[in-house]
Kinemage of the C-alpha trace (Angstrom):
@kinemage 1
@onewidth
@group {chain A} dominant
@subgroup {mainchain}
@vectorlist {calphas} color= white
{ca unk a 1} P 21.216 86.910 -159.135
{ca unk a 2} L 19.228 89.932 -159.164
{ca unk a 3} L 19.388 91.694 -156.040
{ca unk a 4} L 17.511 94.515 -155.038
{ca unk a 5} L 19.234 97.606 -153.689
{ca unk a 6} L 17.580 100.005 -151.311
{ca unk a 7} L 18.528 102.382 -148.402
{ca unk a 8} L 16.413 104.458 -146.298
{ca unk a 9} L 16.804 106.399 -143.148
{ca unk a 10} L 15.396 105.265 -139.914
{ca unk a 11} L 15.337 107.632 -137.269
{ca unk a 12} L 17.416 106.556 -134.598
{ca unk a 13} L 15.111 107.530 -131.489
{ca unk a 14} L 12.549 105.331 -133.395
{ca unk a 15} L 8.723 105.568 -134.085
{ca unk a 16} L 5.447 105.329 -132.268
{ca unk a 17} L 1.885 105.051 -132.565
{ca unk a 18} L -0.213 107.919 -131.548
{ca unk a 19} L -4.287 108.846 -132.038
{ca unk a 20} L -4.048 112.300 -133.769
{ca unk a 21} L -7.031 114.398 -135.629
{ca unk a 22} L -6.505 114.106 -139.655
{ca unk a 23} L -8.087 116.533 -140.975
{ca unk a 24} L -7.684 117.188 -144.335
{ca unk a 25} L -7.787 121.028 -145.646
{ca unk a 26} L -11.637 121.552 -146.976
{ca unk a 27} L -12.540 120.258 -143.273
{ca unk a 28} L -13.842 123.830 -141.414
{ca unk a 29} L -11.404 123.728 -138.513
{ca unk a 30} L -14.499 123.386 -135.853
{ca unk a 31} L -15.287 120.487 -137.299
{ca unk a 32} L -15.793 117.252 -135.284
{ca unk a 33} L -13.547 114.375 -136.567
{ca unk a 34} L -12.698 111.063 -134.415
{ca unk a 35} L -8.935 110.684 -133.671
{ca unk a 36} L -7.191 108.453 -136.296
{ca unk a 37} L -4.153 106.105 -135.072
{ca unk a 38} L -1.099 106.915 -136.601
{ca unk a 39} L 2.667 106.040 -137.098
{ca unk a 40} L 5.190 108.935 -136.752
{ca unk a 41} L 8.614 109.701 -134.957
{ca unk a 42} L 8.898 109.087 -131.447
{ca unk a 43} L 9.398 113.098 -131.107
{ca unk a 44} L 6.500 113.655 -133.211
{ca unk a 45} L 4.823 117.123 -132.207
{ca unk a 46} L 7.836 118.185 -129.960
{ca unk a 47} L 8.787 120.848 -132.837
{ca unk a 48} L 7.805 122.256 -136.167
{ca unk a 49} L 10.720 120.735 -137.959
{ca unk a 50} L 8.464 117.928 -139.053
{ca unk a 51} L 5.341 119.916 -140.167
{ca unk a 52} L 4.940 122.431 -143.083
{ca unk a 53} L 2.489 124.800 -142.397
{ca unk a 54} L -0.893 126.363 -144.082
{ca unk a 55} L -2.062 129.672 -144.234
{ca unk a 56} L -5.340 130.640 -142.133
{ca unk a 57} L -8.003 129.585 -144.679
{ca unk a 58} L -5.826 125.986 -144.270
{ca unk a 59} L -6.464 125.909 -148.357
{ca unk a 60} L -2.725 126.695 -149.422
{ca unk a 61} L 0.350 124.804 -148.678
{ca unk a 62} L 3.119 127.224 -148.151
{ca unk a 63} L 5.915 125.359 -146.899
{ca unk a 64} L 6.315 121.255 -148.811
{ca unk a 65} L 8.492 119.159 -146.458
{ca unk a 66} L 9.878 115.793 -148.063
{ca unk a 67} L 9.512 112.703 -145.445
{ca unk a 68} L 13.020 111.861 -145.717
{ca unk a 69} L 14.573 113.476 -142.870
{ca unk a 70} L 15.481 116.457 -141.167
{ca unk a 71} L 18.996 117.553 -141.303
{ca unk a 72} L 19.234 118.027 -137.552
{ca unk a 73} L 16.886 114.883 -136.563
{ca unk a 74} L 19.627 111.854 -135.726
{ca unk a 75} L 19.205 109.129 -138.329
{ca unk a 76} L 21.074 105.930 -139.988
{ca unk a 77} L 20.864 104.419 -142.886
{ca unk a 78} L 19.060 100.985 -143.269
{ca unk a 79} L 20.466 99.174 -146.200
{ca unk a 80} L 18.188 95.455 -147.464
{ca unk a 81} L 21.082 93.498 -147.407
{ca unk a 82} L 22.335 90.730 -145.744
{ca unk a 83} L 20.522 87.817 -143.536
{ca unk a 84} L 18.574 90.567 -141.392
{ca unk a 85} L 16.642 91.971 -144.904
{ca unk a 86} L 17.061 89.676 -147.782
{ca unk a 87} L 13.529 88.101 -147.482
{ca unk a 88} L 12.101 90.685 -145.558
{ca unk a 89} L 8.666 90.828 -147.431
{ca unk a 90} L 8.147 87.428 -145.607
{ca unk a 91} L 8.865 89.177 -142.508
{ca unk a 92} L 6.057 91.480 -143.595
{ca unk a 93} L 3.792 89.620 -144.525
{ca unk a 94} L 3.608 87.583 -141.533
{ca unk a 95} L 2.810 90.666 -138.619
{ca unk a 96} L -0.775 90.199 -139.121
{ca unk a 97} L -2.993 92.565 -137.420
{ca unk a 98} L -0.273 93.540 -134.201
{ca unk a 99} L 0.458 96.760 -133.633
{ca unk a 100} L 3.137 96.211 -131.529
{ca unk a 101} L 4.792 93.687 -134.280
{ca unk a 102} L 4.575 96.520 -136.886
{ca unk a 103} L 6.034 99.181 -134.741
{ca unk a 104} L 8.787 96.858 -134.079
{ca unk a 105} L 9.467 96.609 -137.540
{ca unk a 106} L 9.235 100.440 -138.687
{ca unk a 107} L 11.923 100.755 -135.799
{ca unk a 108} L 14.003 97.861 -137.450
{ca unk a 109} L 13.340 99.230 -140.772
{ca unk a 110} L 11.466 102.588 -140.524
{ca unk a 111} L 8.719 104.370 -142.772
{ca unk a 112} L 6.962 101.965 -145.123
{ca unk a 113} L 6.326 105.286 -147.676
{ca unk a 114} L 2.832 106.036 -147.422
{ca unk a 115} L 1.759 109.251 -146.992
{ca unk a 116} L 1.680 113.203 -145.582
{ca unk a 117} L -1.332 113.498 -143.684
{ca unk a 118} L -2.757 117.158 -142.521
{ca unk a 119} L -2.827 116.678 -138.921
{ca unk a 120} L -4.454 119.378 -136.199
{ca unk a 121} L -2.614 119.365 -133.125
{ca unk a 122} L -4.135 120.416 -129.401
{ca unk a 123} L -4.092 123.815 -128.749
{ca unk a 124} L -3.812 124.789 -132.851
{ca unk a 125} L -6.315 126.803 -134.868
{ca unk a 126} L -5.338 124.741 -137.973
{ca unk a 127} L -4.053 121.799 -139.425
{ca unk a 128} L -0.423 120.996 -140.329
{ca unk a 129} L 1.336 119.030 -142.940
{ca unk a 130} L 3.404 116.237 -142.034
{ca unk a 131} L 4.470 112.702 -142.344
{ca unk a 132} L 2.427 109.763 -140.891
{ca unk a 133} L 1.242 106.494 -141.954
{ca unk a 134} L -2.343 105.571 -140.889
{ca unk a 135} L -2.728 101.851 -138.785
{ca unk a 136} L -5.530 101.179 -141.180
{ca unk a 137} L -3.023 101.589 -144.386
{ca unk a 138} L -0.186 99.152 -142.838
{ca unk a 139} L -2.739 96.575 -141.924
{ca unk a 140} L -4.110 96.891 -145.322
{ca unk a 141} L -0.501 96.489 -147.079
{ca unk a 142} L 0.130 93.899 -144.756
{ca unk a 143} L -2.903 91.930 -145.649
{ca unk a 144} L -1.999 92.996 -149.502
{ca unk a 145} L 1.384 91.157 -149.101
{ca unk a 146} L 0.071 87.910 -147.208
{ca unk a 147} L -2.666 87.680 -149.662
{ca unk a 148} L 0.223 87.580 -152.561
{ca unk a 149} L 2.945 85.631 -150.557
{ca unk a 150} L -0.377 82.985 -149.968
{ca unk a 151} L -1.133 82.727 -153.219
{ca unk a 152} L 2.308 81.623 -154.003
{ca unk a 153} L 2.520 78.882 -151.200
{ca unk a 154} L -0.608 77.473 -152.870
{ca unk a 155} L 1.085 77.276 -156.736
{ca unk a 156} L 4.252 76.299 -155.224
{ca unk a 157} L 2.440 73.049 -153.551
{ca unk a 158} L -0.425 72.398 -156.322
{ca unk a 159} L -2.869 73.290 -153.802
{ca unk a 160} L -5.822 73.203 -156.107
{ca unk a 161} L -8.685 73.180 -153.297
{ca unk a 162} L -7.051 76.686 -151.809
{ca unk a 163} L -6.270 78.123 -155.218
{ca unk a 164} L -9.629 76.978 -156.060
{ca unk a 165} L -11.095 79.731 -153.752
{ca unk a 166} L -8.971 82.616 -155.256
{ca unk a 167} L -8.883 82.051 -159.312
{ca unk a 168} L -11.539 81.495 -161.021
{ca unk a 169} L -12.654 80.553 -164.709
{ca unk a 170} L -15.991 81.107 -166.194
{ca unk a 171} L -18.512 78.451 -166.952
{ca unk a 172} L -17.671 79.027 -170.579
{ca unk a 173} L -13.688 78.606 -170.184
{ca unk a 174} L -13.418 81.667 -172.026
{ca unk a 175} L -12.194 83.880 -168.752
{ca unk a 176} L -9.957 83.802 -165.992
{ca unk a 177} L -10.228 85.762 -163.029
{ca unk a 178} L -8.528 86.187 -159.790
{ca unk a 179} L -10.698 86.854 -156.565
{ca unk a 180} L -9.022 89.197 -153.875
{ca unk a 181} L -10.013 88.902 -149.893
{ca unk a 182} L -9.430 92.379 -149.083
{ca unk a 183} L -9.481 91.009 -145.413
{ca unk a 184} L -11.563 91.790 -142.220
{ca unk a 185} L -9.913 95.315 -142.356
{ca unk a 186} L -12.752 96.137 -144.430
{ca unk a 187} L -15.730 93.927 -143.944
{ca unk a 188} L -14.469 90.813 -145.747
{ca unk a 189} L -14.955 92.547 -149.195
{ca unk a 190} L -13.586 91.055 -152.092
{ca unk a 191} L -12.873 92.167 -155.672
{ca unk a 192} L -12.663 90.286 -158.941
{ca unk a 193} L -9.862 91.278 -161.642
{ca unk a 194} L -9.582 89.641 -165.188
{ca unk a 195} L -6.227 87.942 -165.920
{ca unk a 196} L -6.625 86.493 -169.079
{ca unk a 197} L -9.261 85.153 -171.783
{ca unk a 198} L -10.059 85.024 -175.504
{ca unk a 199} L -9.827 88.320 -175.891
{ca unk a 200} L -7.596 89.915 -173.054
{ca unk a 201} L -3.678 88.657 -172.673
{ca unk a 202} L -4.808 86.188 -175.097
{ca unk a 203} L -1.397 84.657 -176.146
{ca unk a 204} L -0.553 83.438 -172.287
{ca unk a 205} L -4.473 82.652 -172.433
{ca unk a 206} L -4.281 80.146 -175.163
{ca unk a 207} L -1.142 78.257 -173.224
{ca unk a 208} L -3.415 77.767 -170.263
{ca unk a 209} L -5.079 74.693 -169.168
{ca unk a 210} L -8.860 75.339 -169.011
{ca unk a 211} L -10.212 75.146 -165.975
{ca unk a 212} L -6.881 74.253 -164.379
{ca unk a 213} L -6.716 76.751 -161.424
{ca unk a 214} L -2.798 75.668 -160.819
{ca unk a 215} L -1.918 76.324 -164.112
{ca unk a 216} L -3.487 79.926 -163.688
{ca unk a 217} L -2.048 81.388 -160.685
{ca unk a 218} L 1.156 82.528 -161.396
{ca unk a 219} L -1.285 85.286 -163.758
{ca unk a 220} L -2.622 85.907 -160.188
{ca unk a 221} L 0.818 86.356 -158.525
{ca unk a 222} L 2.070 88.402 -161.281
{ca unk a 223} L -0.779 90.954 -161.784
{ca unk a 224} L -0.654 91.323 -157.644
{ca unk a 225} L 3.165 92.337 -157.951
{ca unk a 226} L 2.750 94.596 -160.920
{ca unk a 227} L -0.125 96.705 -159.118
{ca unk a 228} L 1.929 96.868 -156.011
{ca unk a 229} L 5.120 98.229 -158.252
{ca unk a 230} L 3.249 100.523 -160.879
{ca unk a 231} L 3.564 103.920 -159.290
{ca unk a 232} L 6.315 103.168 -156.983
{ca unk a 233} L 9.417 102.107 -158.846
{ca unk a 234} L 11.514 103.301 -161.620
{ca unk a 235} L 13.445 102.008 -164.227
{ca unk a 236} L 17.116 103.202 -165.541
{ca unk a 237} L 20.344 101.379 -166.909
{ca unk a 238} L 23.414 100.766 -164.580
{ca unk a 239} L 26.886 100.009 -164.334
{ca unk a 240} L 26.779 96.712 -162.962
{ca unk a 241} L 30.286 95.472 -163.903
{ca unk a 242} L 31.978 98.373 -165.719
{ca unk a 243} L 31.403 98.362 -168.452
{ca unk a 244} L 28.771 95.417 -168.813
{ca unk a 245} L 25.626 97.691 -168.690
{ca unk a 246} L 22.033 96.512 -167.030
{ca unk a 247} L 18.667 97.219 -166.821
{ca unk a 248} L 17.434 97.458 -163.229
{ca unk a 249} L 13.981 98.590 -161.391
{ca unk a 250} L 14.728 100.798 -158.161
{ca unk a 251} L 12.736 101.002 -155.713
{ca unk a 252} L 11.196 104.320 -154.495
{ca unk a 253} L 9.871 103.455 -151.082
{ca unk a 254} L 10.574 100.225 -148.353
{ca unk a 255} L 7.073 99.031 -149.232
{ca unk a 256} L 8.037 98.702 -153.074
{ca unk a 257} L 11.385 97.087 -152.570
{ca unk a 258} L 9.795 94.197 -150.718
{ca unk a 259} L 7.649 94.017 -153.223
{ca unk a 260} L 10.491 93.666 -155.887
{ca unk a 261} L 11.930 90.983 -153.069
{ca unk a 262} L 8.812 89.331 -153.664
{ca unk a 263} L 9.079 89.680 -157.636
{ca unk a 264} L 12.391 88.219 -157.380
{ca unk a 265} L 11.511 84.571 -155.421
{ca unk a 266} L 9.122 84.348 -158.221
{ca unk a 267} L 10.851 85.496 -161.306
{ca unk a 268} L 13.847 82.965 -159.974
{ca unk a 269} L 11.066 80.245 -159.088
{ca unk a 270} L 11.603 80.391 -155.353
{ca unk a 271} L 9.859 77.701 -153.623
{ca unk a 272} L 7.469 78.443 -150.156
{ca unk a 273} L 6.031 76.375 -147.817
{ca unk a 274} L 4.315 76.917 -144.528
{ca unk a 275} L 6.022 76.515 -141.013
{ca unk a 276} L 5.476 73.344 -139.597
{ca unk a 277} L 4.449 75.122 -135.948
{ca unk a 278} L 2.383 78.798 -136.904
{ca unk a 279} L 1.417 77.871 -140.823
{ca unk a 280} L 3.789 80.820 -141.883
{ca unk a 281} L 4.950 81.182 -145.469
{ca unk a 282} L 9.090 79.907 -145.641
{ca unk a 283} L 10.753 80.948 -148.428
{ca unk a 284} L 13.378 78.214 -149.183
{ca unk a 285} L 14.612 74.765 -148.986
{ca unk a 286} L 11.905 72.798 -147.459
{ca unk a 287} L 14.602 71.916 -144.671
{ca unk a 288} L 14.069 75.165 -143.513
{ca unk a 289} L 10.912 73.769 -141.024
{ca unk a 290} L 10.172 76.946 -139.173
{ca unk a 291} L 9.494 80.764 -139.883
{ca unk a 292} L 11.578 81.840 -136.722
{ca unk a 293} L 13.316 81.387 -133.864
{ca unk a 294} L 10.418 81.405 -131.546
{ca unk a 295} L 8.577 78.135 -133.574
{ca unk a 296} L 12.098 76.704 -133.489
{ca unk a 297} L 11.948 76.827 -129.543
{ca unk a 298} L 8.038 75.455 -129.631
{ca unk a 299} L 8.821 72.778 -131.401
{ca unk a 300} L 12.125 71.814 -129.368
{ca unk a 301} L 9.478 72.368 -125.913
{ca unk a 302} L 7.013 70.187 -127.551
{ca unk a 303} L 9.367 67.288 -127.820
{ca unk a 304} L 10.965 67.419 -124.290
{ca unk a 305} L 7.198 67.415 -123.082
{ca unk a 306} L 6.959 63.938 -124.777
């Protein structure tokens, strides 16, 4: 089986969501800017040990801080092994829009690798490096992931009215496309990407049904899992069993390696279905009813109320 290996540090006195000023470096430091809702370190601002700093015209970055962590900032090592993490892009993809879900999982799991914002503190003159992820980006990945992972539910049980609404063929039959809900995070936009036709990724083209929206989505799947993966992984041989070599893609941030969980269920033809209480994506045997423990106890309540 090919398993994906990843360890991260998560900082043992957790995380936290706070409303900070991000103000990036060209903004005049008078400037007005509405506080932005971020996630960083539960000791966030308490020292400069998790800041780099900018000289007075706040143009130049003198001091480049990487998020991993301090030396003297208590951490431990979060390894996606085991029960707790082997499907944990399910576990993901199914926080929805709660804050208080997602900060429970960056303190399970820590930093999903975003980004360093600039940040200007109370009482500074200028704005500081440092590491935070904005609210607005995890509900976006979020929504990314539950987009993919529903996409997926829908191939794996021929759902043709639901994939219907997602990939798309041209009146000619000539073209392919798949439809993205960006979700309410952003007005309900969507966006339209080619996956195939006459002329693009012809030879998987010509071994499509036309007009078969079934036979069509795993294109969707795949070129959702490839986007997610392009900047954030890397590829090198390994030792697997000395001295059988292999080729394996390694994950550079949490965020990528459930994506390459993700790429996995599919590449191995993992079946998911929805939980029979919430409508959740379950990755498995189709024994496996519920998404959690919680829908496990509904549906035991509901049946002792009958």
């Amino acid at each position: 089986m090919w398993e994906v290996n990843y360890r991260q540090p998560v900082y043992d006195a957790g995380y936290k969501w706070v409303d900070v000023d991000i103000r990036p470096d060209w903004y005049r430091p008078d400037a007005e800017i509405p506080p932005t809702r971020v996630l960083v370190r539960s000791d966030f601002g308490a020292g400069r040990s998790d800041f780099a700093a900018w000289d007075p015209t706040g143009r130049t970055l003198l001091e480049h801080q990487h998020w991993h962590p301090d030396p003297e900032v208590p951490v431990h090592m979060k390894t996606l092994s085991g029960p707790d993490a082997s499907r944990l892009y399910l576990k993901f993809s199914n926080l929805g829009d709660d804050e208080g879900k997602m900060l429970d999982f960056a303190n399970r799991y820590g930093y999903l690798g975003l980004s360093f914002l600039s940040v200007l503190l109370p009482g500074e003159s200028y704005p500081m490096l440092t590491y935070a992820e904005l609210l607005g980006d995890w509900r976006n990945e979020v929504n990314n992931m539950r987009f993919a992972v529903k996409l997926w539910t829908a191939y794996c049980r021929s759902d043709e009215s639901a994939l219907a609404e997602w990939v798309k063929w041209s009146k000619s039959g000539k073209r392919v496309y798949l439809v993205e809900d960006f979700g309410p995070g952003v007005g309900g936009r969507y966006g339209r990407h080619l996956l195939a036709s006459s002329a693009y990724n012809k030879q998987v083209f010509a071994k499509l049904a036309v007009g078969d929206v079934v036979d069509a989505a795993p294109l969707a799947v795949v070129y959702l899992i490839n986007r997610a993966i392009a900047d954030s992984t890397r590829s090198r041989l390994d030792f697997g069993r000395y001295p059988a070599l292999s080729y394996t893609s390694v994950p550079e941030t949490l965020l990528a390696a459930m994506w390459l969980q993700f790429a996995r269920e599919v590449l191995e033809g993992g079946r998911v279905h929805e939980c029979e209480i919430c409508g959740m994506p379950v990755a498995g045997k189709r024994s496996r009813r519920f998404c959690s423990d919680s829908c496990r106890q509904r549906n035991h309540r509901r049946k002792s109320a009958t």
